[in-house]
DSSP file (Angstrom, degrees, kcal/mol; ACC not computed):
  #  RESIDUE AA STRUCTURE BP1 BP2  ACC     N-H-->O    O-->H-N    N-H-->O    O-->H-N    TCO  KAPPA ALPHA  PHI   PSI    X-CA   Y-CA   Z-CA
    1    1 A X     >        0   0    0      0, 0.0     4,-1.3     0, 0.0     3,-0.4   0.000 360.0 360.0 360.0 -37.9  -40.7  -25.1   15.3
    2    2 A X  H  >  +     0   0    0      1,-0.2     4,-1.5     2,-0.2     5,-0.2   0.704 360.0  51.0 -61.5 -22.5  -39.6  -26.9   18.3
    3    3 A X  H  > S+     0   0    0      2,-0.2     4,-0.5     1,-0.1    -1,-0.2   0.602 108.3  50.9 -78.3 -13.2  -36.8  -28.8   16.8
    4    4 A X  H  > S+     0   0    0     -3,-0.4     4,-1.5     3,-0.2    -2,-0.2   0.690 114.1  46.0 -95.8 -17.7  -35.3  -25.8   15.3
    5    5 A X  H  X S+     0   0    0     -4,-1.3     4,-2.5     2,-0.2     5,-0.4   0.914 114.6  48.3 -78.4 -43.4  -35.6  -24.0   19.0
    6    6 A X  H  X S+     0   0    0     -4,-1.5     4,-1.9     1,-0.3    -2,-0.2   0.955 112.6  47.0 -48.9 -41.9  -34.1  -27.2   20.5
    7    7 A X  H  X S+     0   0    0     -4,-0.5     4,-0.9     1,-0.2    -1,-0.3   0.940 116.0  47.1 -69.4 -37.1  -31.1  -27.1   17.6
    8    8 A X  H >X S+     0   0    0     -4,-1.5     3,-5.5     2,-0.3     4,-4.8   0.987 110.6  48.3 -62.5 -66.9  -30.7  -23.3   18.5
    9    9 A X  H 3X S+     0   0    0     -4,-2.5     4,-2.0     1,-0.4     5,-0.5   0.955 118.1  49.4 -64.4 -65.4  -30.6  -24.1   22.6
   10   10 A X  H 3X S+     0   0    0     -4,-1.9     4,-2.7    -5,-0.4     3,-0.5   0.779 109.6  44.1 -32.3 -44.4  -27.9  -26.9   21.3
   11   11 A X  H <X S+     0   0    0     -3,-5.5     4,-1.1    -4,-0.9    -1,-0.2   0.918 111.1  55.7 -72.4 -51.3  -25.5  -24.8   19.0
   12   12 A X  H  X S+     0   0    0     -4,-4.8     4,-1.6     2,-0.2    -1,-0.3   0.850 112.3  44.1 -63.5 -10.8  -25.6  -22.2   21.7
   13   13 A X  H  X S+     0   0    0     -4,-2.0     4,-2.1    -3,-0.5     5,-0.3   0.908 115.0  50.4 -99.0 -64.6  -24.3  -25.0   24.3
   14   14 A X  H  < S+     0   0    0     -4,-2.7    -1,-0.2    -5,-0.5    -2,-0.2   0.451  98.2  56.8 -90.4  46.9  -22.2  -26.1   22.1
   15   15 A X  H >X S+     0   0    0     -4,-1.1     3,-1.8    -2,-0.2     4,-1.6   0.768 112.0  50.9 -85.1 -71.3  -20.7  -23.0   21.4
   16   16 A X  H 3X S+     0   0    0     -4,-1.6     4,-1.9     2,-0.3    -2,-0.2   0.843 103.4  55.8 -24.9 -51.0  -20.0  -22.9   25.4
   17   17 A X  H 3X S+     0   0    0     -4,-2.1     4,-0.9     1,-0.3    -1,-0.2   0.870 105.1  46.1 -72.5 -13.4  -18.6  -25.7   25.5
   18   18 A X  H <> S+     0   0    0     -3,-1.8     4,-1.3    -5,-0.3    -1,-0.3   0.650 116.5  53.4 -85.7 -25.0  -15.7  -25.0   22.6
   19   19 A X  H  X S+     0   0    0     -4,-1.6     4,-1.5     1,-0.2    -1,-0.2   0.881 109.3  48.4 -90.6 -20.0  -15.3  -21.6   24.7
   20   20 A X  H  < S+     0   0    0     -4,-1.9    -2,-0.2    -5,-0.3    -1,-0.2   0.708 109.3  48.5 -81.8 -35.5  -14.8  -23.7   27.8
   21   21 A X  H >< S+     0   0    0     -4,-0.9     3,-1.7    -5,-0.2    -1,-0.2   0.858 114.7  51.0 -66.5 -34.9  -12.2  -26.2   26.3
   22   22 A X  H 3< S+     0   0    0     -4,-1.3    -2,-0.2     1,-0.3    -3,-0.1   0.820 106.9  45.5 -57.6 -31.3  -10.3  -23.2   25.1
   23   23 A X  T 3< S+     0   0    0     -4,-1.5     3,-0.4     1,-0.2    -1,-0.3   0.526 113.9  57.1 -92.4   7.0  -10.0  -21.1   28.2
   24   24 A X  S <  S+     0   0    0     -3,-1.7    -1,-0.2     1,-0.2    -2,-0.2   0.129 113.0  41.9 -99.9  12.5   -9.0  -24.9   29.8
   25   25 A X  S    S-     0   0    0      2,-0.0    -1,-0.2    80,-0.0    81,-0.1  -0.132  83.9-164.5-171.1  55.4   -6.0  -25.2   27.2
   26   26 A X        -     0   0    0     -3,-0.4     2,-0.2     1,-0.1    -3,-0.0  -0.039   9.4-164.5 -14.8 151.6   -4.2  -21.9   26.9
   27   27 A X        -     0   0    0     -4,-0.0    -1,-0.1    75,-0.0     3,-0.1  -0.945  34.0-132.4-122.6 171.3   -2.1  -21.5   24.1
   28   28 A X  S    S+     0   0    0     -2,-0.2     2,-0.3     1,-0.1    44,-0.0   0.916  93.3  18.8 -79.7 -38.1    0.4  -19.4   23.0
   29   29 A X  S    S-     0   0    0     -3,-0.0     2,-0.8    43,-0.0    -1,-0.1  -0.806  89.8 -88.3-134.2 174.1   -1.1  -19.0   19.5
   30   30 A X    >>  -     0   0    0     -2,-0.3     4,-2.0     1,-0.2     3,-0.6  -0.457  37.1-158.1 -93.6 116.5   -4.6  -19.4   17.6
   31   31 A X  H 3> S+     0   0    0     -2,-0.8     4,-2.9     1,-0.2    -1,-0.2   0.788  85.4  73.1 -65.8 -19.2   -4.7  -23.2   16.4
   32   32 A X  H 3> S+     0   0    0      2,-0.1     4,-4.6     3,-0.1    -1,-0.2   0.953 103.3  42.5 -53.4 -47.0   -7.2  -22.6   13.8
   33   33 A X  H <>>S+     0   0    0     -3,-0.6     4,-1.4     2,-0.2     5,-0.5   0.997 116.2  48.3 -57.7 -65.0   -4.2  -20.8   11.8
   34   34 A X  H  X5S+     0   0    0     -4,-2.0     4,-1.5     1,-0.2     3,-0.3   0.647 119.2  44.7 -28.2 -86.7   -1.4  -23.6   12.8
   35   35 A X  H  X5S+     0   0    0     -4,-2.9     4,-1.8     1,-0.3    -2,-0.2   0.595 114.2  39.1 -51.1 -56.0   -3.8  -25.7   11.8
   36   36 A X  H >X5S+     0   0    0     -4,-4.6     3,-4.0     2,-0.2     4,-1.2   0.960 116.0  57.6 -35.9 -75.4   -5.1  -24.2    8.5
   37   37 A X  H >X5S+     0   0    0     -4,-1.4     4,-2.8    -3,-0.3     3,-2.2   0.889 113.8  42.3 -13.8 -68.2   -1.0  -23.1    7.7
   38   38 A X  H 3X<S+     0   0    0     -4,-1.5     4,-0.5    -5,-0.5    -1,-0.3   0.849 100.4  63.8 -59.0 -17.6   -0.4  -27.0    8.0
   39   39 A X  H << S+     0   0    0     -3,-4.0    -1,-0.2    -4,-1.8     4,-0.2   0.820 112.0  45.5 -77.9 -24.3   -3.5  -28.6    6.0
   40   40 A X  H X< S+     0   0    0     -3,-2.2     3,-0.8    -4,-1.2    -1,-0.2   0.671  91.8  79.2 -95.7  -1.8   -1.7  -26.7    2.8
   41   41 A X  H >< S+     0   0    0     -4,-2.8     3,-0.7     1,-0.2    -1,-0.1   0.781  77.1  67.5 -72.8 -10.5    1.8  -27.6    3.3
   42   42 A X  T 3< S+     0   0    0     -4,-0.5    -1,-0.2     1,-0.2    -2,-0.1   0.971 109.8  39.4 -55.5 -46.3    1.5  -31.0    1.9
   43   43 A X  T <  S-     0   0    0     -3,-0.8     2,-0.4    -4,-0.2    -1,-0.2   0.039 135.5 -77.5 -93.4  25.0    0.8  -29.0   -1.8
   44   44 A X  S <  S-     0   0    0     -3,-0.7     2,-0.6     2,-0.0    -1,-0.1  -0.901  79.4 -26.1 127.2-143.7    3.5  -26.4   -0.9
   45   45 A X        -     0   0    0     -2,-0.4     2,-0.4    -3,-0.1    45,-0.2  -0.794  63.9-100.0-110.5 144.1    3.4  -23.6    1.3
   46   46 A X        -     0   0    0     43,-1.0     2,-0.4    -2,-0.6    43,-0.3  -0.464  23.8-156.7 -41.6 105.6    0.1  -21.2    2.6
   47   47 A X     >  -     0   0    0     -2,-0.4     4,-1.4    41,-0.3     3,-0.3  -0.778  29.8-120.4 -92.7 136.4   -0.5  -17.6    0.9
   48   48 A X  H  > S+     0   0    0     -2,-0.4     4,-1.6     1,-0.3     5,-0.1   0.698 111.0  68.7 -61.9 -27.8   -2.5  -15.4    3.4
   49   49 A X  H  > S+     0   0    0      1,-0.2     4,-1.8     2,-0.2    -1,-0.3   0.820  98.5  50.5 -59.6 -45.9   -5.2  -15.1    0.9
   50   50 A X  H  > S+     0   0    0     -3,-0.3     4,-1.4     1,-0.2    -2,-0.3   0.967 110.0  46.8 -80.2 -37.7   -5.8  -18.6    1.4
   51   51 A X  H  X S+     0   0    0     -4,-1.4     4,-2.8     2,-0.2    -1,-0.2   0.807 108.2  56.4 -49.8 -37.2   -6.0  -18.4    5.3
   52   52 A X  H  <>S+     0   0    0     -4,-1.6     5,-2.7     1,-0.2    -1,-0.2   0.899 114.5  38.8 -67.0 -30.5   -8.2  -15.5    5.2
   53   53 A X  H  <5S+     0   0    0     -4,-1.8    -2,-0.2     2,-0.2    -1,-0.2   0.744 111.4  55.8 -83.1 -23.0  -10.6  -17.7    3.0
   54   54 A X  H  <5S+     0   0    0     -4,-1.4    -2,-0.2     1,-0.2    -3,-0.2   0.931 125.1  30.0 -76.5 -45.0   -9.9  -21.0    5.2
   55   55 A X  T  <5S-     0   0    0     -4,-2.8    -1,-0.2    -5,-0.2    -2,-0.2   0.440 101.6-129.7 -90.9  20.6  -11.2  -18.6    8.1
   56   56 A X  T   5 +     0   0    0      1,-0.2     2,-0.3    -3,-0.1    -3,-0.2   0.917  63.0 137.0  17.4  88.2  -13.4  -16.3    6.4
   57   57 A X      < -     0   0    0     -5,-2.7    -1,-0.2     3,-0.0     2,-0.1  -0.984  60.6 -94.6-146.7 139.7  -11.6  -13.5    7.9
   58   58 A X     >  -     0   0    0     -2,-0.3     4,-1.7     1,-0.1     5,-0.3  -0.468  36.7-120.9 -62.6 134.5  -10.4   -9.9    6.3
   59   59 A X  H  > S+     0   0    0      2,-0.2     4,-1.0     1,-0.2    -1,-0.1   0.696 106.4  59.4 -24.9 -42.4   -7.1  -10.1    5.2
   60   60 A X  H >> S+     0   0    0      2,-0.2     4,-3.1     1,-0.2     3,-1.0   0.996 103.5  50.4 -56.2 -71.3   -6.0   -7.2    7.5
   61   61 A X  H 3> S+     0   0    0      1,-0.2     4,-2.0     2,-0.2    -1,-0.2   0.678 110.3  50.8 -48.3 -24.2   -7.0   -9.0   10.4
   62   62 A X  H 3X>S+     0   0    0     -4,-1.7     4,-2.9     2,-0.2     5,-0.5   0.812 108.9  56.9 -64.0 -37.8   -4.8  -12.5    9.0
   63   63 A X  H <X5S+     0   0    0     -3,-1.0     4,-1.9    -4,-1.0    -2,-0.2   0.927 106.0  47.0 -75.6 -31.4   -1.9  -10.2    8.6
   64   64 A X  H  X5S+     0   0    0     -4,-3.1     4,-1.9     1,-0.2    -2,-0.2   0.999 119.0  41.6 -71.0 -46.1   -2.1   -9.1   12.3
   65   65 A X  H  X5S+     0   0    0     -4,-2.0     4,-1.8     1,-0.2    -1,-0.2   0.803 107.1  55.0 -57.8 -24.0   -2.3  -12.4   13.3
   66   66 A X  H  X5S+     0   0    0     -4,-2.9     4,-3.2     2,-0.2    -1,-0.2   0.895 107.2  56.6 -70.5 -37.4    0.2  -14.1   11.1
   67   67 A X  H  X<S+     0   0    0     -4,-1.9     4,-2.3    -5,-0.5    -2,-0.2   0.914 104.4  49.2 -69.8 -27.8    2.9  -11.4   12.5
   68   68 A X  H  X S+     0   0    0     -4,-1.9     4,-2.6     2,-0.2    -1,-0.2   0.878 114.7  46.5 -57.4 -41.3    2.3  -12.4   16.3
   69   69 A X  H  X>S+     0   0    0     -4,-1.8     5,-1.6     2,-0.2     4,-0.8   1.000 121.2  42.6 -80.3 -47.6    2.8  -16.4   14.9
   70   70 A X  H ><5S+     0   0    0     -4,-3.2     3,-2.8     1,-0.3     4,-0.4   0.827 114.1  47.6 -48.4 -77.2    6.0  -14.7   12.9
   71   71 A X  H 3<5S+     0   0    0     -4,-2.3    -1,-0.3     1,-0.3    -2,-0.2   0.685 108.8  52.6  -5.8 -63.3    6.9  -12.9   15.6
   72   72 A X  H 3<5S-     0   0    0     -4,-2.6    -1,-0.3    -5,-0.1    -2,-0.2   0.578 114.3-111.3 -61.5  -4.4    6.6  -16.2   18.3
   73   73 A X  T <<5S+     0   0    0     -3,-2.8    22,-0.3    -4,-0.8    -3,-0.2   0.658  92.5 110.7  76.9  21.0    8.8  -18.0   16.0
   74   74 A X  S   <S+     0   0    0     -5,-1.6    18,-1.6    -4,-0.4     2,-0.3   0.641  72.1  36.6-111.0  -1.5    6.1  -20.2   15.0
   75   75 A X  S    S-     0   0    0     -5,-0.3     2,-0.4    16,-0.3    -2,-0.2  -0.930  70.0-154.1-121.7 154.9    5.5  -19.3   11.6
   76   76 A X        -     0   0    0     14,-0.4    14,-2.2    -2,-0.3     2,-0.4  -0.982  14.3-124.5-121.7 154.6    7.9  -18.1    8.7
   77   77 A X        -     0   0    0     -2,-0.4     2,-0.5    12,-0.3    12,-0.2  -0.957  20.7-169.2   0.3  83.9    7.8  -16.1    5.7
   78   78 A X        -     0   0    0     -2,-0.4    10,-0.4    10,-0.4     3,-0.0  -0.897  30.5-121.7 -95.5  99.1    8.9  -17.5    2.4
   79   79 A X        -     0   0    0     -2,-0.5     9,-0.4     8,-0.2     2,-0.4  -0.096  38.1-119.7 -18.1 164.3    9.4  -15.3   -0.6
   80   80 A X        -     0   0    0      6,-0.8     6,-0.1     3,-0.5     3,-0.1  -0.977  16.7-143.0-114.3 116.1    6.6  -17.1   -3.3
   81   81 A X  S    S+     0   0    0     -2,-0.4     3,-0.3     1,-0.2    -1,-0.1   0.926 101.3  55.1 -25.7 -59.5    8.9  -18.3   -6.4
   82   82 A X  S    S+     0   0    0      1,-0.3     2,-0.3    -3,-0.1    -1,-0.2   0.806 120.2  22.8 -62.5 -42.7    6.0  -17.3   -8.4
   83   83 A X    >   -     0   0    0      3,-0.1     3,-1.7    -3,-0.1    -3,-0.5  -0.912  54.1-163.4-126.0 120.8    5.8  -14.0   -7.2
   84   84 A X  T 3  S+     0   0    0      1,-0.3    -3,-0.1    -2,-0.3    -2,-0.1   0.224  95.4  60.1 -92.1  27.4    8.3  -12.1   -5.7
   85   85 A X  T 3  S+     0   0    0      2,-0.1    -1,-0.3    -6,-0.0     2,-0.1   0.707  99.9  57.5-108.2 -29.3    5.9  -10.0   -4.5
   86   86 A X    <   -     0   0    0     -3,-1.7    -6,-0.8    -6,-0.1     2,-0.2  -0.354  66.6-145.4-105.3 149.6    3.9  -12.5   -2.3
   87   87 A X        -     0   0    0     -8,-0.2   -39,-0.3    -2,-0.1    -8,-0.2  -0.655   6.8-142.6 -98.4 177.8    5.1  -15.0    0.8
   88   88 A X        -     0   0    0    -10,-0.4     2,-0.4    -9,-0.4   -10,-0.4  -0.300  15.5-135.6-107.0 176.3    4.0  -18.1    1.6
   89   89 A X        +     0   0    0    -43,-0.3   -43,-1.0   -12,-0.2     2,-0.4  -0.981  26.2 175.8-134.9 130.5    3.7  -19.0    5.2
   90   90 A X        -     0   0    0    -14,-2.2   -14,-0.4    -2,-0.4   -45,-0.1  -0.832  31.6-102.5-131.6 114.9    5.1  -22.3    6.3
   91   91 A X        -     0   0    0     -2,-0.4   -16,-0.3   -16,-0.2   -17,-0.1   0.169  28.7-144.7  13.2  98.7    5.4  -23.9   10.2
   92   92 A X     >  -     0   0    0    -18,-1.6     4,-0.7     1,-0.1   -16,-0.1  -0.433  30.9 -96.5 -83.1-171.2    8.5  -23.9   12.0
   93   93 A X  H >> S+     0   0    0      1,-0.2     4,-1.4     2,-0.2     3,-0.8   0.921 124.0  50.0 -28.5 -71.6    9.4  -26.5   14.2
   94   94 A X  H 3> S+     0   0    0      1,-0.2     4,-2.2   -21,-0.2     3,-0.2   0.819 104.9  57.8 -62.4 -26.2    8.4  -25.1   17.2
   95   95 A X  H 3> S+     0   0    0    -22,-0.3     4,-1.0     2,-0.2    -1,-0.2   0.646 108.0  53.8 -77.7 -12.8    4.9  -24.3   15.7
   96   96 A X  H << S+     0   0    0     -3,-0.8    -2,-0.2    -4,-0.7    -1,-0.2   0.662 107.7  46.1 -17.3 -65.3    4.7  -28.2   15.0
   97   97 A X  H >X S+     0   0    0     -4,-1.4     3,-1.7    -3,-0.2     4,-1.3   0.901 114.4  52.9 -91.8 -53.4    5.4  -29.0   18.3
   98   98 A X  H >X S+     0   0    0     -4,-2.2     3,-5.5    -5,-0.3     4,-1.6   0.666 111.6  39.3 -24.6-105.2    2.7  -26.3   19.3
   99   99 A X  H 3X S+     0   0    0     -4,-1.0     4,-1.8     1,-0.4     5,-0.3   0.532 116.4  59.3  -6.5 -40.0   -0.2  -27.3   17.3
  100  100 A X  H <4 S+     0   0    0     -3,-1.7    -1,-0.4     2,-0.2     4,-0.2   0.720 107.0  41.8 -82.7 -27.2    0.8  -30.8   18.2
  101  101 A X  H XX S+     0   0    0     -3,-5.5     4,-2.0    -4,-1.3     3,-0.7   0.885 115.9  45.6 -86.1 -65.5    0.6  -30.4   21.8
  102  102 A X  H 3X S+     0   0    0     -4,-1.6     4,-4.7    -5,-0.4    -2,-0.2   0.883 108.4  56.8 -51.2 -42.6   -2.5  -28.5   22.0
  103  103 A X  H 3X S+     0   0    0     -4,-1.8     4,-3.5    -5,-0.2    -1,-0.2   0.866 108.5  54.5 -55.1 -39.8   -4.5  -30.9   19.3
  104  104 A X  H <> S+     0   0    0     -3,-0.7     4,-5.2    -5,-0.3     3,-0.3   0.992 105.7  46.0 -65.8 -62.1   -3.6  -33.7   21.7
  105  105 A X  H  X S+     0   0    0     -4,-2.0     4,-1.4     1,-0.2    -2,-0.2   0.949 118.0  44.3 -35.4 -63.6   -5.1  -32.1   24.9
  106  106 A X  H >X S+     0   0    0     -4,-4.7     4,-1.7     1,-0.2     3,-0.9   0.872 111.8  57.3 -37.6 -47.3   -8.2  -31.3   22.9
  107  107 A X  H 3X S+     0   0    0     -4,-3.5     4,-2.4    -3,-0.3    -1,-0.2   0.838 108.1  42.8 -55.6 -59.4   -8.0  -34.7   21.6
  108  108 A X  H 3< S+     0   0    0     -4,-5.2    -1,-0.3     2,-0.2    -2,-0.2   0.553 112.8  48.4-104.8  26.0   -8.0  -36.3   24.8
  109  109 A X  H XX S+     0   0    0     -4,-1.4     3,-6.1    -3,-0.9     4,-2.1   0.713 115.2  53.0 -71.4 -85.3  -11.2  -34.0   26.8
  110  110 A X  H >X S+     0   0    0     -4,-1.7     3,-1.4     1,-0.3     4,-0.8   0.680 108.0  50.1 -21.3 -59.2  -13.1  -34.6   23.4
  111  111 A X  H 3< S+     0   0    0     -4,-2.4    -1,-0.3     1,-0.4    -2,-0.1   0.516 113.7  41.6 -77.0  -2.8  -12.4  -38.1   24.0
  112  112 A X  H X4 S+     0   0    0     -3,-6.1     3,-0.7     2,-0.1    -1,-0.4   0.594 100.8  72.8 -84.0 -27.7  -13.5  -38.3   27.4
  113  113 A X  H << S+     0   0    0     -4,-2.1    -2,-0.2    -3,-1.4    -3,-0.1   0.616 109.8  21.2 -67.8 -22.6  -15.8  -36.6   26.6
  114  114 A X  T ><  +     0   0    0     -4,-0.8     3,-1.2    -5,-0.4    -1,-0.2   0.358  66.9 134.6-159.0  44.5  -17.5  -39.4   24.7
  115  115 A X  T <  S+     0   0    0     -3,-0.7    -2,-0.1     1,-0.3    -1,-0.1   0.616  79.8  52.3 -30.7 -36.7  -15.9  -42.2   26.3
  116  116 A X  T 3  S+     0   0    0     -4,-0.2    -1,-0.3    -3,-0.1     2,-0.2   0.323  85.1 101.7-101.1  15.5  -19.9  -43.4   26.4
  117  117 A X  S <  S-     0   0    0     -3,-1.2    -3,-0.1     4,-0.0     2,-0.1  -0.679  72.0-130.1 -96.8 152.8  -20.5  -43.0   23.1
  118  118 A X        -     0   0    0     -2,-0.2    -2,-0.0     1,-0.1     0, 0.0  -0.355  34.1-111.6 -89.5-171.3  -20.6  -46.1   20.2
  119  119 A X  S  > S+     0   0    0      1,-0.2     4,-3.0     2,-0.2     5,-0.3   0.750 117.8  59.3 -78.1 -41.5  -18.4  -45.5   17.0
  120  120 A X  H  > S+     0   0    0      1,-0.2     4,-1.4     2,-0.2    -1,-0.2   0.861 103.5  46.1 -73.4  -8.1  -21.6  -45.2   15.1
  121  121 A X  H  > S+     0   0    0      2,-0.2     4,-0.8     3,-0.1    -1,-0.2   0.609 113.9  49.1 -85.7  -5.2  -23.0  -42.3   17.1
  122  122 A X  H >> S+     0   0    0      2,-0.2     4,-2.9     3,-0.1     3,-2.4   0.897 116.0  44.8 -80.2 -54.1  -19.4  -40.6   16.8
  123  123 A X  H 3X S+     0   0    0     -4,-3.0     4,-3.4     1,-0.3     5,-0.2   0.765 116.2  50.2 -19.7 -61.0  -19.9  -41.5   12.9
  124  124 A X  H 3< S+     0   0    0     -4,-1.4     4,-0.4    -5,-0.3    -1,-0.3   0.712 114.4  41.0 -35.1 -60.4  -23.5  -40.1   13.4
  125  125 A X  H <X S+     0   0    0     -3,-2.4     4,-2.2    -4,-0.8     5,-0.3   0.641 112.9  55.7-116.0 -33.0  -22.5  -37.0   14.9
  126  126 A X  H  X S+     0   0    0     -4,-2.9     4,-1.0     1,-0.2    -2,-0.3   0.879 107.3  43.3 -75.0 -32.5  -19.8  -36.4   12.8
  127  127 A X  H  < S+     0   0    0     -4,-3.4     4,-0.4    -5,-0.2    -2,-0.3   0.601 111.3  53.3 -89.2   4.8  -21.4  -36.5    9.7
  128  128 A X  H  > S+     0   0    0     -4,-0.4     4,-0.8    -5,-0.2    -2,-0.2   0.979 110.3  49.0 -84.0 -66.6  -24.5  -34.3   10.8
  129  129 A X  H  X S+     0   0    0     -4,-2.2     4,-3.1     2,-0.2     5,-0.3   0.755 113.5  55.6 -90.4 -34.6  -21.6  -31.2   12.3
  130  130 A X  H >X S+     0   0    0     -4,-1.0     3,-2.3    -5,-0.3     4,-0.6   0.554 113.6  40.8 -42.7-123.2  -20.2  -32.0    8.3
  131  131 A X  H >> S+     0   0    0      1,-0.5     3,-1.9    -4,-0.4     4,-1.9   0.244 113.6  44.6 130.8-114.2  -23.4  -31.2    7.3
  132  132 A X  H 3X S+     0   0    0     -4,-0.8     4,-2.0     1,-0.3    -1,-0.5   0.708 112.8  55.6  19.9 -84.6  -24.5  -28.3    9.3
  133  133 A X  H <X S+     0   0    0     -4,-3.1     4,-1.8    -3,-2.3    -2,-0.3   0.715 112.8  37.7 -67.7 -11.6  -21.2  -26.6    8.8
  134  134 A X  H <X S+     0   0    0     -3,-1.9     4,-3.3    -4,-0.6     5,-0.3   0.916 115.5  56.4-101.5 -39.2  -21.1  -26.7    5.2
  135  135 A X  H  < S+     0   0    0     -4,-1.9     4,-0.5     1,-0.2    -2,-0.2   0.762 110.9  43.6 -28.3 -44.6  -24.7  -26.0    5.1
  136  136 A X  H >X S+     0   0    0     -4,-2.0     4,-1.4    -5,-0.3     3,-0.7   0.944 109.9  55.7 -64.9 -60.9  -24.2  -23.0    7.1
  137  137 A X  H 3X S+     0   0    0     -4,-1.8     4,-0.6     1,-0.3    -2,-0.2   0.860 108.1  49.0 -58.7 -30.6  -21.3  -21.9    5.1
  138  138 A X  H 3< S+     0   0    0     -4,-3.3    -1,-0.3     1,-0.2    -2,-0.2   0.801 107.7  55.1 -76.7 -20.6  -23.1  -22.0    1.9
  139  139 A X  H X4 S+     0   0    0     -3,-0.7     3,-1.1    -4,-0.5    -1,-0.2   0.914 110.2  46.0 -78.2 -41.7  -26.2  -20.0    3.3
  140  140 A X  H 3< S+     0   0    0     -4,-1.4    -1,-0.3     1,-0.2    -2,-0.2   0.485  98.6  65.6 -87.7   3.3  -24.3  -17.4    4.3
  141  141 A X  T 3<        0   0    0     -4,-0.6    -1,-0.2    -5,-0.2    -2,-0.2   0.372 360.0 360.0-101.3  22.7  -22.3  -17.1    1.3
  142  142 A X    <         0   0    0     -3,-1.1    -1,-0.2     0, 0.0    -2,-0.1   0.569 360.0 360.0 -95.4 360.0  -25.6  -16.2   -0.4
């Protein structure tokens, strides 16, 4: 029972600490969405259905946010071929450069962040947070 309090007192710190990089690297827009948007554009463009499911989020609440990134110029609207009913969402430039900027900062805190660390305990640490999170998702998708 004490390693599962310990694991709690750990998630909840790092939970802090991800609210503590965030509020140290404003952005203009939420980077999980850039980021989701961009992880499908290799096989074509993003459908909002699929963002609401990458974030396990109600739709509604994707749609308000996708219209602020439209709206900032950092996402677009593509009719869907397939359906002319449907859009796609794809990146502009400028939502590129965003994402790209912001990823870096994180990129380099994290990486100060464990400046003392070998490769195999980032390896280590990385596949346990794998692990966890999909472990997690599945539990609660019971």
């Amino acid at each position: 029972m004490n390693e599962r309090r310990g694991l709690m007192d750990a998630f909840h710190d790092l939970l802090k600490a991800v609210r503590l990089l965030k509020q140290q690297q404003p952005t203009i827009a939420p980077l999980g969405m850039l980021a989701a948007i961009r992880r499908h554009e290799p096989a074509g463009n993003c459908h909002m259905k699929e963002l609401a499911a990458d974030h396990a989020l109600d739709p509604s609440t994707v749609s308000r946010a996708v219209a602020g990134l439209v709206r900032d110029g950092l996402v677009i609207r593509i009719a869907d071929p397939a359906d002319g009913r449907a859009s796609t969402l794809r990146l502009t430039d400028r939502g590129n450069t965003v994402l790209d900027e912001v990823r870096g900062r994180y990129e380099q805190q994290i990486t100060a962040a464990l400046r003392d660390w070998t490769p195999e305990e980032i390896t280590t640490l990385t596949t346990s947070l794998n692990r966890f999170a999909n472990d997690l998702i599945l539990e609660a998708s019971r």
